[in-house]
NUDO-925990 format. One record per residue (C-alpha): residue in one letter; x, y, z. Coordinates in steps of 0.001 Angstrom, whole numbers, padded with zeros to 6 digits, always signed. Each point is the difference from the previous one (the first is absolute). Example, Ala and Ser with C-alpha at 12.3 -4.5 7.8 and 13.67 -1.06 7.14 Angstrom:
residues 2
A+012300-004500+007800
S+001370+003440-000660
END
This chain:
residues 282
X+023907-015371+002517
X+001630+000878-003091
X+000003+002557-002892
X-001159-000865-003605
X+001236+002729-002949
X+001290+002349+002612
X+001293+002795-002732
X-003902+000036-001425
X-000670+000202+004111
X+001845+002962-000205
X-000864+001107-002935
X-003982+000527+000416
X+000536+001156+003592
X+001936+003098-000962
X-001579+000884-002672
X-003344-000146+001874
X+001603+002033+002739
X+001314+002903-002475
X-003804+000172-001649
X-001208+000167+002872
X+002119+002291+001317
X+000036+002174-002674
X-003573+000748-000269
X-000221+000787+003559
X+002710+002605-000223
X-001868+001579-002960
X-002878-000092+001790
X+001433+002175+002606
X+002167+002533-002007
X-002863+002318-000889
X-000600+000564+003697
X+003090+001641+000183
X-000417+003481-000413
X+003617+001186-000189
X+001126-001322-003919
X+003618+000207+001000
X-000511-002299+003168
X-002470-002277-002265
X+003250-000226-002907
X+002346-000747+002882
X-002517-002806+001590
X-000760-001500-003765
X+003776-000134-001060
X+001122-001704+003253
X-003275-002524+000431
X+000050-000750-003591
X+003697-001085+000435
X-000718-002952+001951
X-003330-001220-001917
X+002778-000043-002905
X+002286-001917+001780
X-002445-002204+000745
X-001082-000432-003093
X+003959-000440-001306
X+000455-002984+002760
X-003210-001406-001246
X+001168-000282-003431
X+003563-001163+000831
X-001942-002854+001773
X-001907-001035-002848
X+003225-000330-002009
X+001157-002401+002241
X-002994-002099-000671
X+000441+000501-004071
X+003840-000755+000357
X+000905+003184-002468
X-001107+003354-000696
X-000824-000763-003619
X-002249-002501+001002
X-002582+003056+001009
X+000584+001370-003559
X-000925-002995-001728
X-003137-001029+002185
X-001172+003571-001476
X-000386-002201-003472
X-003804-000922+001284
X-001063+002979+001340
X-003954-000059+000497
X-000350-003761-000317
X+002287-000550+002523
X-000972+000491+003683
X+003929+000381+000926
X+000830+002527-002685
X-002464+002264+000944
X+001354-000238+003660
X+002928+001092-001764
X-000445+002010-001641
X-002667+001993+001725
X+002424-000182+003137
X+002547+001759-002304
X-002462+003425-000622
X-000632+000459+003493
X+003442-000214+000675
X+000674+002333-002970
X-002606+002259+000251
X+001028+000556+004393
X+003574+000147-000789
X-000902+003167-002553
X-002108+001587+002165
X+002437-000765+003140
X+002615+002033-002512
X-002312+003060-000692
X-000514+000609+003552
X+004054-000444+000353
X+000846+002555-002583
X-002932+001812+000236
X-000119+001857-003295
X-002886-001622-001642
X-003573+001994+000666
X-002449-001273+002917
X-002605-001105-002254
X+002517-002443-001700
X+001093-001139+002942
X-003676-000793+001042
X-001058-002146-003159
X+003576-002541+000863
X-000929+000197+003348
X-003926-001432-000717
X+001083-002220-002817
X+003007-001467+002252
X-002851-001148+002063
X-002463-001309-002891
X+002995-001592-001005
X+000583-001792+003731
X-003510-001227+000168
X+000003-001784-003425
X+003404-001238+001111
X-002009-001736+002767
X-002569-001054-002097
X+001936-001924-002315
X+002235-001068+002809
X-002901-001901+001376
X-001265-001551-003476
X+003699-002139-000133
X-001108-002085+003014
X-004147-000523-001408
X+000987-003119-001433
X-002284-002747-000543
X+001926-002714+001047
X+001037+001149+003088
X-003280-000253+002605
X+001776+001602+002426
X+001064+003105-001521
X-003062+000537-002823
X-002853+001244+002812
X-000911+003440+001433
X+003064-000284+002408
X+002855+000601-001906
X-001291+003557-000962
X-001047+000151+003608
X+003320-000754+001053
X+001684+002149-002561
X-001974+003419+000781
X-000051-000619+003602
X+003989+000342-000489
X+000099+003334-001718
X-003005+001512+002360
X+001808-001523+003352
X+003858-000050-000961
X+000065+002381-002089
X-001999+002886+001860
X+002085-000652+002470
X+003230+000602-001616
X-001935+003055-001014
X-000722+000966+002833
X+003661-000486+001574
X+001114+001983-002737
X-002137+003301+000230
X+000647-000021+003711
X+003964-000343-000549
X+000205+002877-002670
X-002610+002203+001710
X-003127-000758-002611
X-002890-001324+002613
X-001499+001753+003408
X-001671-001235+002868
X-003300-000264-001920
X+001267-001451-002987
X+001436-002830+002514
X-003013-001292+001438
X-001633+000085-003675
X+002928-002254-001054
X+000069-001778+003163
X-003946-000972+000224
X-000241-000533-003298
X+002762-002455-000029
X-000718-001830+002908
X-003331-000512-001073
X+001590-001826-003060
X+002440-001989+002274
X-002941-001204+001742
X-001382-001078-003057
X+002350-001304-001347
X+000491-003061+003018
X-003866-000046-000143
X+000508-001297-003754
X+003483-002083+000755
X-002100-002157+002190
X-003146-000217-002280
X+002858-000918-002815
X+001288-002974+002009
X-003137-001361+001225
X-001157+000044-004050
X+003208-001636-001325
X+000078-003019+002040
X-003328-001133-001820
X+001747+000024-003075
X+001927-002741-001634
X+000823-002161-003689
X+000319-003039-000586
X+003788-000101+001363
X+000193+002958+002022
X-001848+001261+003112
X+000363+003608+001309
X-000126-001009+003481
X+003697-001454-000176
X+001433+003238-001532
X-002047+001583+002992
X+001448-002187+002655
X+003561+000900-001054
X-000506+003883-000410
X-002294+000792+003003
X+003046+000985+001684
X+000232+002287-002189
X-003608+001017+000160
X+000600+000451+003412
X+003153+002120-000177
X-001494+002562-002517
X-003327+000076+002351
X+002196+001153+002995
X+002272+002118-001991
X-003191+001704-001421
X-001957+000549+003456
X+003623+001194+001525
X+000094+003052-002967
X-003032+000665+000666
X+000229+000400+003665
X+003485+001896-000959
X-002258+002329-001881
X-002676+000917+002192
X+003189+000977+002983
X+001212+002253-002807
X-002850+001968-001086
X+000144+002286+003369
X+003698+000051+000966
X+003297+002465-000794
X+001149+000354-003419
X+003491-001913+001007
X-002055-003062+001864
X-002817+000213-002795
X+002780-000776-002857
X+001337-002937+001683
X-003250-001372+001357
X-000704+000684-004280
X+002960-001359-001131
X-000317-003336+002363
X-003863+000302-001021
X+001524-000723-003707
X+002631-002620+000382
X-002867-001769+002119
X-002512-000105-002792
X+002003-000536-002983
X+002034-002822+001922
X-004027-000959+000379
X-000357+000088-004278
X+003478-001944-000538
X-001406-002713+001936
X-003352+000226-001244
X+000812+000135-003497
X+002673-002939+000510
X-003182-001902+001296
X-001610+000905-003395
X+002561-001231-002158
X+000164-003618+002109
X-003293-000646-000304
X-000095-000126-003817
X-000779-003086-001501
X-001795-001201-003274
X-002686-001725-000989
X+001956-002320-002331
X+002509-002446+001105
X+002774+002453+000913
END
């Protein structure tokens, strides 16, 4: 059991988490009717979908080895798939941070506010988008198929309304309704989710080249498999005890809900960078 590019690990994870998180807590701002609560609960949520997004980044410097790296891998944007991860990664990251900083100073009108808001979120979906056209390569069987964007968007809509979730209930933004929306609607997705992670595995160990076979790359990460299934059904289980308890038990059951399922991703997504392998001689 061991981790192949763990910054890149990292890297997808958190983003994924703060996309997905961020669209759920703009989902939910509009349903609150007081606007100075809904500034308070968008400054403070926001926050942490930027830090998020800030660790994210930091990570995938580590895989680049400098900062400037990023810069120059802008040199083929729209012919390559890992500039426009880039650099689309880098508007939604602009475009929340400005609207994060309206709501902070609060001097710019509603309406303005509004349009960053909405575009911060176009921006976060074609941020997902092109992070999932990097890993469609050709010569890798096991990532170009219908499960890597499975994998990818069940991230954002599992992890990441979670951490939404967690959020709007720490800083006052969600209600008991709102809660079992969030709640059904993302353990519907968990359950989903292991319904395809099994489907997955049985479908790579048919496939093979003429030097590699999937089934060995399985053999060595099924604990791994195994690890993110239990992590996954535990969040989920964490989850459903939270939906009808106190506020102070329902953040921690929340907040151990979280570490549970992304814990779940880092191992799931360290089981999708092991498995790659080419159809060449490498």
């Amino acid at each position: 059991m061991h981790f192949l590019e763990l910054p890149l690990v990292f890297f997808t994870v958190l983003a994924q988490c703060a996309v997905g998180g961020y669209l759920m807590v703009i989902a939910h701002l509009n349903s609150i009717p007081d606007g100075k609560q809904r500034r308070l609960v968008a400054v403070k949520t926001i926050f942490f979908v930027l830090a998020f997004m800030t660790i994210g980044f930091a990570s995938s410097t580590m895989h680049l080895g400098s900062p400037l790296r990023a810069f120059n891998s802008l040199n083929r944007v729209g012919g390559s798939g890992l500039s426009n991860e880039i650099l689309t990664g880098s508007i939604f990251f602009a475009l929340t941070g400005c609207y994060w900083l309206t709501e902070v100073c609060h001097k710019s009108k509603q309406r303005f506010r509004g349009l960053l808001r909405y575009l911060a979120a176009i921006a976060g979906i074609i941020f997902m988008a092109a992070m999932v056209k990097v890993y469609l390569i050709e010569t890798v069987p096991l990532w170009d198929n219908i499960f890597t964007p499975l994998d990818f968007i069940f991230t954002v809509m599992t992890a990441g309304v979670l951490f939404g979730s967690l959020l709007l209930n720490v800083f006052g933004g969600s209600n008991t309704n709102a809660n079992k929306r969030m709640a059904a609607f993302g353990l519907l997705l968990i359950g989903l989710h292991f319904i395809v992670i099994i489907i997955r595995t049985i479908s790579f160990s048919s496939i093979a080249t003429s030097i590699h076979q999937a089934t060995t790359n399985l053999q060595a990460y099924m604990p791994m498999i195994f690890i993110q299934c239990v992590l996954m059904l535990l969040a989920g289980w964490l989850w459903m005890r939270a939906i009808n308890s106190e506020k102070k038990q329902k953040t921690m059951l929340l907040s151990l809900a979280f570490v549970a399922i992304f814990v779940a991703e880092i191992f799931g997504r360290g089981t999708f960078y092991g498995m790659h392998f080419t159809v060449g001689l490498l």
